[in-house]
C-alpha positions as a Python dict, from the first residue, in 0.01 Angstrom:
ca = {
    (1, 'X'): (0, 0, 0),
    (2, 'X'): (124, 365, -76),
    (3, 'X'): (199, 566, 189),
    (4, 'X'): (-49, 856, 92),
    (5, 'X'): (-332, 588, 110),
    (6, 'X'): (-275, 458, 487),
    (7, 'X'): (-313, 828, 611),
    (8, 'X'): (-607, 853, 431),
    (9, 'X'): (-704, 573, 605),
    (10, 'X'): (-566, 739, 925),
    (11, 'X'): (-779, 1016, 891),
    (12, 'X'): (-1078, 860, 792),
    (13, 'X'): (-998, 639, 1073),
    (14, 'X'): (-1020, 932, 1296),
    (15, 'X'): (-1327, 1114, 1170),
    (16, 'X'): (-1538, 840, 1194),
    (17, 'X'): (-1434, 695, 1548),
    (18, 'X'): (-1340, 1005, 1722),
    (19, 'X'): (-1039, 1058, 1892),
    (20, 'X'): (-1117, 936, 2198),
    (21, 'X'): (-1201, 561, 2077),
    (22, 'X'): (-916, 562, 1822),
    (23, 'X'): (-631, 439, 2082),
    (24, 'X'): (-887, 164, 2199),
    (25, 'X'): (-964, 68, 1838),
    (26, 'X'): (-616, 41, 1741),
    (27, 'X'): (-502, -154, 2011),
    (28, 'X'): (-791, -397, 1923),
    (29, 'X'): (-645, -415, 1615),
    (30, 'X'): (-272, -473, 1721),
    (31, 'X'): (-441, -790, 1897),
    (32, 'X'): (-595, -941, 1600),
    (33, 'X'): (-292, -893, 1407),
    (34, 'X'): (-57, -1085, 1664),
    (35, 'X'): (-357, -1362, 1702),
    (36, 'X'): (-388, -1379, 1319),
    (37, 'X'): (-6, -1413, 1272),
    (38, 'X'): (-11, -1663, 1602),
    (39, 'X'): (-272, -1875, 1419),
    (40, 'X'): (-57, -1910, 1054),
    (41, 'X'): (261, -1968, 1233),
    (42, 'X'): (71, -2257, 1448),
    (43, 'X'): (-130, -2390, 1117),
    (44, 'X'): (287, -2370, 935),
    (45, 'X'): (438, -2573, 1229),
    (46, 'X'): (157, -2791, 1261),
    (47, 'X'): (180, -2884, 830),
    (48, 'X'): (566, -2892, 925),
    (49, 'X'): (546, -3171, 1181),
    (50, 'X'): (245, -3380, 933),
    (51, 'X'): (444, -3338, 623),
    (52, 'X'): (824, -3423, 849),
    (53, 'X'): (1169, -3297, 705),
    (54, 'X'): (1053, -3294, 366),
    (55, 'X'): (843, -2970, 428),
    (56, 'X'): (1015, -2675, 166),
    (57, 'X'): (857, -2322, 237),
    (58, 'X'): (993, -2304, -165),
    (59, 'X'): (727, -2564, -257),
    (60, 'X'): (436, -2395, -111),
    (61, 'X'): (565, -2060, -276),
    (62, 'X'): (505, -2243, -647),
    (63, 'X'): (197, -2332, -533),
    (64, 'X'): (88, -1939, -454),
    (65, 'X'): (-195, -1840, -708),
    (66, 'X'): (-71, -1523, -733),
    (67, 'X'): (191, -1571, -939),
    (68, 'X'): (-24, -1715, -1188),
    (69, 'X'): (-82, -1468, -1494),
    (70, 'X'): (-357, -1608, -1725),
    (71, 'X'): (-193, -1386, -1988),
    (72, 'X'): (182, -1509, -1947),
    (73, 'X'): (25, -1871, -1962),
    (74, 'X'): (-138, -1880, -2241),
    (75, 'X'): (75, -1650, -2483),
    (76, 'X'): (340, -1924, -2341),
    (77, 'X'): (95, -2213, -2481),
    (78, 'X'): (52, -2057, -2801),
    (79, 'X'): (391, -1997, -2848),
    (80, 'X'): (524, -2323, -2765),
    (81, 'X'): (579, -2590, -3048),
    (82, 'X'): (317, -2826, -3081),
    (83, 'X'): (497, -3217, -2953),
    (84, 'X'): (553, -3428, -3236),
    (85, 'X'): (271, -3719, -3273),
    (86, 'X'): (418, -4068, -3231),
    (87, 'X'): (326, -4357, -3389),
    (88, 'X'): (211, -4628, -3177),
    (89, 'X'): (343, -5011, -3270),
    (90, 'X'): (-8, -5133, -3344),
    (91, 'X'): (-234, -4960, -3577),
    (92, 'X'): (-557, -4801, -3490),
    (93, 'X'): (-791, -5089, -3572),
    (94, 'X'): (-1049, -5018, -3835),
    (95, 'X'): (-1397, -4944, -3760),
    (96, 'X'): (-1651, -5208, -3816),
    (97, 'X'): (-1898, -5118, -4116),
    (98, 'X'): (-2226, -4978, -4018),
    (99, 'X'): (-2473, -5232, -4076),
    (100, 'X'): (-2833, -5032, -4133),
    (101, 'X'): (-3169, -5260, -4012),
    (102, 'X'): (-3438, -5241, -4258),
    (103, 'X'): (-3683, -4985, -4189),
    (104, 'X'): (-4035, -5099, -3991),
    (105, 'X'): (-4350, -5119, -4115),
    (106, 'X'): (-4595, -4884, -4006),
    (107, 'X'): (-4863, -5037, -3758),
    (108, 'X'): (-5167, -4889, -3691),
    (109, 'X'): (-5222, -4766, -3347),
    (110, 'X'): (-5568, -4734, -3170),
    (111, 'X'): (-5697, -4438, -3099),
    (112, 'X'): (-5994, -4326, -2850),
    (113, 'X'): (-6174, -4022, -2938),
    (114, 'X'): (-6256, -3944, -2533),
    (115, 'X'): (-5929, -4028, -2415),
    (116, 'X'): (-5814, -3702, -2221),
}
């Protein structure tokens, strides 16, 4: 965030909760910050012990969706050659002719006049 945009946010801060509830507010805030943190570094040490020494912070950051860009990804698939098609050992076997049935003949249904 830009520096100009958290004093906003200051200031706005202050407006709307006064300045005698803005200490009290903030220090609320502090707290759920350090309890937030407290609860990823628990959830991190917890996956560290399940997952045992082969746990690599690196791995989970190529996993981040962030650093995903649609774009990059597919101007990177259209660019790439297309692989080579290989030739399997055994030919595709041929399909079976269609055998057509003969149409029916048209039997007369019955039909009640005060069906509903």
């Amino acid at each position: 965030m830009d520096p100009s945009k958290l004093i906003f946010i200051a200031v706005l801060a202050l407006f709307l909760v006064g300045p005698e509830k803005l200490p009290d507010y903030a220090a609320r805030l502090g707290r759920f910050v350090r309890g937030a943190r407290r609860m990823l570094d628990d959830a991190k040490d917890r996956v560290r012990e399940e997952l045992g020494p082969d746990f690599d912070e690196e791995e989970w950051r190529k996993l981040d969706p962030r650093q995903y860009d649609p774009r990059r990804i597919i101007r990177d698939a259209l660019l790439e050659p297309p692989e080579p098609r290989r030739r399997e050992e055994e030919p595709e076997p041929e399909p079976e002719p269609v055998v057509r049935a003969e149409p029916r003949k048209a039997i007369a249904t019955a039909y009640d006049d005060e069906a509903t």
